[in-house]
C-alpha positions as CSV (number, residue, x, y, z in Angstrom):
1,X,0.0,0.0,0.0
2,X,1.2,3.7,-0.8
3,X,2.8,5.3,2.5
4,X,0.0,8.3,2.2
5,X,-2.6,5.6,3.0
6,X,-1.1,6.0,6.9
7,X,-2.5,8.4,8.8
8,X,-1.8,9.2,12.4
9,X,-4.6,10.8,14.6
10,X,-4.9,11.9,18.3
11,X,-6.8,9.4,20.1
12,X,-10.3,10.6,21.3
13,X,-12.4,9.2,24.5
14,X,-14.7,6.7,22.4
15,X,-11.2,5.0,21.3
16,X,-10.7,3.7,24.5
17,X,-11.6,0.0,23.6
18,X,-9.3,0.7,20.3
19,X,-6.7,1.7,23.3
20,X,-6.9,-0.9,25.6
21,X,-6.8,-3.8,22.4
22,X,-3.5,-2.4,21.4
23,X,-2.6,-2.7,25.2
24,X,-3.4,-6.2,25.4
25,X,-1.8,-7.0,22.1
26,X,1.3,-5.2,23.0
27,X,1.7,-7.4,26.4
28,X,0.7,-10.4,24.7
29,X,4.2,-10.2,22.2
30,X,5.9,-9.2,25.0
31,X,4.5,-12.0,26.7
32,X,3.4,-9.8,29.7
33,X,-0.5,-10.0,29.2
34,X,-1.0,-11.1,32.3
35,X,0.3,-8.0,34.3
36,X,-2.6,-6.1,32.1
37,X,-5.2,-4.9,34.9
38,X,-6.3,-1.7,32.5
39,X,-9.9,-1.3,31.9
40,X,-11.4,0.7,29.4
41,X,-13.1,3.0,32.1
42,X,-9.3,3.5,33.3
43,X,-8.0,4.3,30.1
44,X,-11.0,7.2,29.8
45,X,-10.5,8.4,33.4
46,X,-6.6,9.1,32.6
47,X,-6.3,9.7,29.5
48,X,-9.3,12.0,28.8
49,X,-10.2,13.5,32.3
50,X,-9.8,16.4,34.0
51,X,-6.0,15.7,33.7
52,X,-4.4,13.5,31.4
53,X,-1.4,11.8,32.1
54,X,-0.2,10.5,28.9
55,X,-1.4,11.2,24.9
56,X,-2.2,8.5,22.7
57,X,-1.8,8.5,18.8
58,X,-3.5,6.3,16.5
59,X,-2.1,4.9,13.5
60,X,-4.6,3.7,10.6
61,X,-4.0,2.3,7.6
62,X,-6.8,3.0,4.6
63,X,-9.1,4.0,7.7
64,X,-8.5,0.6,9.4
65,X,-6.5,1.0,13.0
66,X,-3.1,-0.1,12.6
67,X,-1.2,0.8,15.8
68,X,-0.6,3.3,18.3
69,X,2.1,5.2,20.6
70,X,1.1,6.5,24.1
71,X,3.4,9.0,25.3
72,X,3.5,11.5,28.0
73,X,6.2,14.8,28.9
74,X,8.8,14.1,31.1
75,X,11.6,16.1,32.1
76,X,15.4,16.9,32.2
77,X,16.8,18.6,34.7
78,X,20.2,18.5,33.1
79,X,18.5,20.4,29.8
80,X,16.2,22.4,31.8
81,X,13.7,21.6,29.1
82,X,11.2,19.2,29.2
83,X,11.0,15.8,27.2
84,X,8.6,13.5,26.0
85,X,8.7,9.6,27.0
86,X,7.5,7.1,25.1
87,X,5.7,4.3,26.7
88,X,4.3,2.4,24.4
89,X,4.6,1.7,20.4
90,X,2.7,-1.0,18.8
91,X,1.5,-2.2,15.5
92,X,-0.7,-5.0,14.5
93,X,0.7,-7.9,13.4
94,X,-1.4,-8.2,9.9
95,X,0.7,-4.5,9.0
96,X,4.0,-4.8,10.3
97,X,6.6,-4.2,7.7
98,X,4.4,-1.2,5.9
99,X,6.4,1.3,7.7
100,X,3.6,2.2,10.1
101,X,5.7,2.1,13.5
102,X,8.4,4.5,11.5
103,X,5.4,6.9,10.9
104,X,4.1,7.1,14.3
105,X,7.5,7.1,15.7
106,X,8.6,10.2,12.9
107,X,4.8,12.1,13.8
108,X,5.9,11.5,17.4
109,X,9.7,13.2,16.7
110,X,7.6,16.5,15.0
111,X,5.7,16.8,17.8
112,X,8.9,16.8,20.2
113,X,10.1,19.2,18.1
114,X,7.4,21.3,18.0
115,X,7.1,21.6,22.0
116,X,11.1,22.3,21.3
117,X,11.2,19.4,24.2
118,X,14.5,18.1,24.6
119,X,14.5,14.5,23.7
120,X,12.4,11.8,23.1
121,X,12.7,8.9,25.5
122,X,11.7,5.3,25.6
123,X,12.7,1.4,26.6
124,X,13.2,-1.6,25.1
125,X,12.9,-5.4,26.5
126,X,16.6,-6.8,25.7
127,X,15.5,-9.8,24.0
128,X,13.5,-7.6,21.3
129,X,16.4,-7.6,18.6
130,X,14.0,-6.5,16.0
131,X,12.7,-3.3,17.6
132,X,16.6,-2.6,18.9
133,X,18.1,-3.1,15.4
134,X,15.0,-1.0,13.6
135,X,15.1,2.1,16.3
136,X,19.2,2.3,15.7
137,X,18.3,2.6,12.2
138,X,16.7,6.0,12.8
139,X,19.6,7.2,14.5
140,X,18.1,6.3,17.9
141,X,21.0,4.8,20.5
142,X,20.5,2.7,23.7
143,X,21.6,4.0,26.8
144,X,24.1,1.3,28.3
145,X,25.5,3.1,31.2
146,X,21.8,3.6,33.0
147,X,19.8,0.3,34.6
148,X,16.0,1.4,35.3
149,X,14.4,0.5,38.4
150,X,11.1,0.3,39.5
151,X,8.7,0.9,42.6
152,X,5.3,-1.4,42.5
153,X,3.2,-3.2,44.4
154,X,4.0,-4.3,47.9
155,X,7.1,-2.5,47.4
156,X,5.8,0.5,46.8
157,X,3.4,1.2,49.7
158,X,6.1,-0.2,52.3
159,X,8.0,2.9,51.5
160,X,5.0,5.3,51.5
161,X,4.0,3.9,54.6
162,X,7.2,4.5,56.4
163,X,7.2,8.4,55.6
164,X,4.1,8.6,58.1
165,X,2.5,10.7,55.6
């Protein structure tokens, strides 16, 4: 198909089943589905209520959903500026290879430079050669010396709880 048959949109409320399908088949490659507790009345209360945490853009190809890339700002203090962080990119299985994740990733890099953020963020698993090897093609490079860590759960509310707060 001709690359002016993908379009990229900003996700509105009523896409929140669209949302949470792309969710779902994003943790199922990654073989994570079953840390998915997301419903669609979460997705509408976060992403579309009184404050949003995160944008989504939809991908379509010939009108038909495609994919999507939910993203939120972020911030450097070492820039002063702030940045965007991608948390999620996804495309359908039936139109992988049709250049649609490079769209919504390139739409995604004019909107960074439009807020004149300063960078434009995101993770990887390790084992995901494919998505390494196709983000170092567009110039994107992995950050070796940093090791991300993460608060959840359990975890999580022990350290709240010890503040007293």
């Amino acid at each position: 198909m001709p690359h002016d048959a993908i379009t990229i949109r900003p996700a509105r409320e009523n896409d929140a089943a669209l949302i949470l399908s792309f969710i779902r088949g994003l943790a199922e490659y990654e073989e994570l589905a079953h840390e998915v507790i997301a419903s669609e009345q979460d997705l509408r209360r976060t992403l579309f209520g009184e404050q949003p945490s995160a944008e989504v853009l939809i991908a379509e190809l010939a009108g038909k959903p495609a994919g999507f890339a939910l993203f939120f700002t972020s911030y450097s203090t070492f820039l002063a500026r702030p940045g965007i962080y991608l948390e999620d990119l996804f495309v359908l299985p039936d139109f992988r290879g049709l250049g649609i994740g490079r769209t919504l990733l390139a739409f995604l890099a004019a909107v960074a430079v439009e807020r004149s953020v300063g960078r434009l963020d995101w993770s990887v698993l390790d084992w995901n050669e494919a998505a390494i090897k196709f983000y170092q093609q567009l110039g994107a490079r992995g950050l070796t010396d940093w090791t991300q860590f993460r608060l959840d759960g359990a975890a999580l509310q022990r350290l709240a709880e010890s503040t007293g707060h």
